[in-house]
C-alpha positions in Angstrom: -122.3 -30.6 138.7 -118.7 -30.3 138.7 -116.4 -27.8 138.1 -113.2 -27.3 136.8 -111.0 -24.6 137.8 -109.7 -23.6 134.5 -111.9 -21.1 132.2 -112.1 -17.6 130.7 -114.5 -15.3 130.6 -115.2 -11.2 129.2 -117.7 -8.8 129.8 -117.8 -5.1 128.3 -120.4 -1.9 128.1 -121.1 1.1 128.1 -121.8 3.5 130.9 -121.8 7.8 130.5 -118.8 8.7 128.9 -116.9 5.5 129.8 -116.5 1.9 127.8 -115.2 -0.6 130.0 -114.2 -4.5 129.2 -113.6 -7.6 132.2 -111.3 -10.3 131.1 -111.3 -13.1 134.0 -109.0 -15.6 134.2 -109.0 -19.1 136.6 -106.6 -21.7 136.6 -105.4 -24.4 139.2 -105.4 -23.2 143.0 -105.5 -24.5 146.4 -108.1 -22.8 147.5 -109.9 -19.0 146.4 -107.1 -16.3 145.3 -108.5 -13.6 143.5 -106.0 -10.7 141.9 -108.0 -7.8 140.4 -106.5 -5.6 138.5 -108.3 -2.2 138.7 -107.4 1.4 137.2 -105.9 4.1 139.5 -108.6 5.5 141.5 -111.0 2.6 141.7 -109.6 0.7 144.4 -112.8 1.1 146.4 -114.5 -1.4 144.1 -112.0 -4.1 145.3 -114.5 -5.2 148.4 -118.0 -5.5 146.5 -116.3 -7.4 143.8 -114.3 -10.1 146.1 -117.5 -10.4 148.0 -119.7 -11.0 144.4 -116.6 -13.7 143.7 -116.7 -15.5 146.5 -120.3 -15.8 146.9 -120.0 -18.7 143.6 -116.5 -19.6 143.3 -114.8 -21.6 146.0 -111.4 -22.4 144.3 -108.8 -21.4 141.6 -106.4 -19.0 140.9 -108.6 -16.1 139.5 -107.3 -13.1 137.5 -109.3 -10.2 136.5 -108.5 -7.1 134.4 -110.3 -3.9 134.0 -110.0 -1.5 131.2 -111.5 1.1 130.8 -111.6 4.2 128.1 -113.1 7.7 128.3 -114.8 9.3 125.3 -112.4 12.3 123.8 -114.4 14.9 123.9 -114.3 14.5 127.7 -111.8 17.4 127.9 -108.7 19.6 129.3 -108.5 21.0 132.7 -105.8 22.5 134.2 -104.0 21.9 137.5 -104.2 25.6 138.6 -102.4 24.5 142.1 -99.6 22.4 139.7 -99.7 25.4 137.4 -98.9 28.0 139.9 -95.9 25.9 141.4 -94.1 25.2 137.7 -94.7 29.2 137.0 -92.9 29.9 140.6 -90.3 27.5 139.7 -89.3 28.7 136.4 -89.3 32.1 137.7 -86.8 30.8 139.9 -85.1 29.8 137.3 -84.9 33.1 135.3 -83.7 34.8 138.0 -80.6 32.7 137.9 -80.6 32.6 134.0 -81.6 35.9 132.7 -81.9 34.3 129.1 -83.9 31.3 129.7 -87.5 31.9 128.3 -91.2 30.8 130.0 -93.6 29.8 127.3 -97.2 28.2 128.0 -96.2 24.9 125.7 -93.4 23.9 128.0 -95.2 24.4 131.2 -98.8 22.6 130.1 -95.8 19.8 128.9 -95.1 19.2 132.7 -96.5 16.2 134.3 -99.7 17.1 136.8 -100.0 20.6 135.1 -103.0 19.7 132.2 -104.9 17.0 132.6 -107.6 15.1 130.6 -110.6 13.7 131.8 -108.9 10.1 131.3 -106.0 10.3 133.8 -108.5 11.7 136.1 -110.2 9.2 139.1 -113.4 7.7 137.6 -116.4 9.6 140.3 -118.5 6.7 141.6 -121.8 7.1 139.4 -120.1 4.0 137.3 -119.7 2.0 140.1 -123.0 0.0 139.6 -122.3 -0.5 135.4 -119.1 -2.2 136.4 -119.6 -4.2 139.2 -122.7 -5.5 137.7 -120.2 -6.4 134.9 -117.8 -8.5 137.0 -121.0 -10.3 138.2 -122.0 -11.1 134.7 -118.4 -12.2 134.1 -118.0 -14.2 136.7 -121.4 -16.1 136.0 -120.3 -16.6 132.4 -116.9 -18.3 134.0 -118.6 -20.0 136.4 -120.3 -21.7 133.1 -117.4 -22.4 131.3 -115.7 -24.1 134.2 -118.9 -26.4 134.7 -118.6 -27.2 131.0 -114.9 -28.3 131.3 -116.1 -29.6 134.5 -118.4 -32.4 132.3 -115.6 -33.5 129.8 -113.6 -33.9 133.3 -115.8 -36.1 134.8 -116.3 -38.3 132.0 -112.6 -38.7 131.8 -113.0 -39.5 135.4 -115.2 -42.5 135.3 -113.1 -43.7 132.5 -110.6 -43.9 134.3 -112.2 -45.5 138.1 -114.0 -47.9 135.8 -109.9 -48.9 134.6 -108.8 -49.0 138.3 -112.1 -51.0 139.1 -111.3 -53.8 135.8 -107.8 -54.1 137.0 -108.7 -54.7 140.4 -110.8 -57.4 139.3 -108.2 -59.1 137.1 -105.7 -58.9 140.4 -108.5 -60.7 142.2 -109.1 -63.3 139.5 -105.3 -63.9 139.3 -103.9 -67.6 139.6 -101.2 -66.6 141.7 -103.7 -65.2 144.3 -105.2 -69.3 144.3 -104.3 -71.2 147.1 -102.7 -73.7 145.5 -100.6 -71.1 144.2 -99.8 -69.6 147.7 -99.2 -73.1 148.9 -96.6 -73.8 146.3 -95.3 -70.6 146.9 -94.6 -71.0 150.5 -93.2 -74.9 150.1 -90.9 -73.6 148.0 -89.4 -70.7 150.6 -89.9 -73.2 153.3 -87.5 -75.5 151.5 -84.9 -72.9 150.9 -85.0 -71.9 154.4 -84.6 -75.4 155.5 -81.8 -76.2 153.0 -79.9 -72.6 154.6 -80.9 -73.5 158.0 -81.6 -77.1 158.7 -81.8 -77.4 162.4 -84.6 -75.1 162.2 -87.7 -76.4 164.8 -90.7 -77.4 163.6 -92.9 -74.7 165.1 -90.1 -72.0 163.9 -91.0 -73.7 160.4 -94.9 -72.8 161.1 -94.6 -69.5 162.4 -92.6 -68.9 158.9 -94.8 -70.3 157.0 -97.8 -68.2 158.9 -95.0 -64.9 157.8 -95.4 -65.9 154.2 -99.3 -66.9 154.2 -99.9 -63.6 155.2 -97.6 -61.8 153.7 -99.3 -62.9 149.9 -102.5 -62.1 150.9 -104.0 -58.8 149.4 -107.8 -59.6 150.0 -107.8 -56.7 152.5 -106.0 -54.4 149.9 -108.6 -55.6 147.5 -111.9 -54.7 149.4 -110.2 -51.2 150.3 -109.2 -50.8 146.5 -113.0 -51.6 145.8 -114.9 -49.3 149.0 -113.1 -46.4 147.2 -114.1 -47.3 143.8 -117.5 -46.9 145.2 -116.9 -43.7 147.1 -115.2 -41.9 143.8 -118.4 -43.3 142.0 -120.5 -41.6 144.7 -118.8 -38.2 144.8 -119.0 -38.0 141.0 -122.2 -38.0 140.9 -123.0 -36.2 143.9 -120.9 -33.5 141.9 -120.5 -29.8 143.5 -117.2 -29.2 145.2 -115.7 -32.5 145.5 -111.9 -31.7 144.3 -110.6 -32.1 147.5 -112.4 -34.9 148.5 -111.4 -36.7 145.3 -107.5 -36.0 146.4 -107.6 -37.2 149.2 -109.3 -40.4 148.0 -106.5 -40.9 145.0 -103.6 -41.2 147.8 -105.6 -43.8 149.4 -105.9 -45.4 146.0 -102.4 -45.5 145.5 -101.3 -46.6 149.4 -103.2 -49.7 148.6 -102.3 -50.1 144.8 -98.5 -49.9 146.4 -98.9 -52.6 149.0 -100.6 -54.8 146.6 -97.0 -54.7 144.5 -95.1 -55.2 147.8 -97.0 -58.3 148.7 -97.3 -60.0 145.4 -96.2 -63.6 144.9 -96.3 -63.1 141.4 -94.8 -61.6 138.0 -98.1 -61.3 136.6 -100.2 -59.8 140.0 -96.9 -57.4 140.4 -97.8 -55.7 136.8 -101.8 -55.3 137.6 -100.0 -53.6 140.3 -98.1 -51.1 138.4 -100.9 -51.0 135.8 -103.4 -50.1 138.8 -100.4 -47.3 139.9 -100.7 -46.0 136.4 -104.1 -45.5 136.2 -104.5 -44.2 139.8 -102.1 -41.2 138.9 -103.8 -40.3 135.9 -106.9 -40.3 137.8 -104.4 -37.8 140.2 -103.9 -35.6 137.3 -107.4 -35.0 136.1 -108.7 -34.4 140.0 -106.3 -31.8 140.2 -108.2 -29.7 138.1 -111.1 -30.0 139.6 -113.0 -27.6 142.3 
């Protein structure tokens, strides 16, 4: 199945005297980049969950947040070493200003002195509860990218089965005839002779070899057509195909470009362009994909 690499996904629960909430992000990426966003004090967390990431995602630009809230009625302690040192200091400070006063307001006021049970570093008995969160998140992203993944790929086909009608009408086209091609080259053979008309005779053939094969686009054709039939296969084979699909839409467009080059024609020259259209919309969409 494919994937796109655009989706959103939450998780949240309960565990002790904590409520926490994941919010994941994923949009476009070159390849796996995962930023977690963690509160002070849970940085050990970061391994377990990259490791839980990787193991299903294999590109996008992922973002996820943690939040996470402590009950209230978790309490007040005091930084008796951060206490001591303010006491010392505005001691100090007395000493130097007889009338400046101490009082327990301003001192429990001072950052590090009292503390609450939130600002303090989570112990690891939640560990568990919120990785297993993550994962949960994760799998619910993982989801939602394979659903956009489905409306991509039927955008997708649309779009090859374009390129594969319009390289059918460029191989149908009456300038491609060799009539056509015939006329074509008469007519450059006869301006060249009018510019230059002591040409040799075997000059004039190996010219008019030059323009034979100049006008022919039955190789460009068959190429435009084996990779019709290789984005058909890798769209069904689904999975992680993105880059193989990139790769494939620059081949589509080197050939849709030398089809243009070599045309003999007005009409086969905007196929051409209308092929180059549709090949970089088909560009676009694979750029989302994993």
């Amino acid at each position: 199945m494919i994937a796109s690499m655009t989706g959103f996904a939450q998780e949240g629960g309960e565990s002790g005297d904590i409520r926490w909430r994941w919010e994941i992000r994923s949009v476009n990426g070159r390849g796996l980049d995962l930023r977690l966003r963690l509160p002070t004090g849970l940085e050990r967390l970061d391994t377990p969950l990259r490791a839980a990431a990787s193991g299903v995602l294999a590109r996008g630009s992922i973002t996820a947040n943690l939040t996470v809230e402590r009950d209230e009625a978790s309490g007040l302690t005091i930084n008796r070493a951060a206490l001591d040192r303010a006491i010392d200091a505005a001691l100090s400070v007395r000493d130097r200003i007889p009338d400046a006063t101490i009082n327990a307001d301003g001192l429990l006021a001072l950052r590090g002195v009292a503390e609450t049970a939130e600002s303090g570093p989570l112990d690891d008995s939640h560990d568990a509860a919120l990785i297993g969160g993550f994962e949960r998140a994760v799998a619910s992203l993982v989801q939602a990218r394979r659903s956009e993944g489905a409306r991509i790929a039927a955008v997708l086909n649309g779009i090859v089965d374009r390129v594969e009608q319009l390289t059918g009408e460029a191989e149908t086209n009456p300038a491609r005839s060799l009539e056509a091609i015939a006329g074509k080259i008469r007519q450059q053979l006869d301006q060249l002779i009018d510019a230059a008309p002591s040409l040799e005779p075997q000059r004039l053939h190996q010219e008019a070899a030059i323009l034979a094969t100049k006008a022919d686009v039955r190789e460009e054709l068959d190429r435009l057509k084996a990779h019709i039939a290789a984005a058909r296969e890798l769209l069904e084979e689904g999975g992680q195909v993105g880059r193989k699909l990139d790769f494939l839409t620059q081949e589509f467009n080197r050939e849709a470009n030398t089809l243009c080059s070599k045309s003999n024609d007005a009409s086969l020259t905007a196929t051409g362009l209308a092929l180059k259209a549709a090949i970089d919309q088909l560009r676009e969409q694979v750029q989302n994909i994993e």
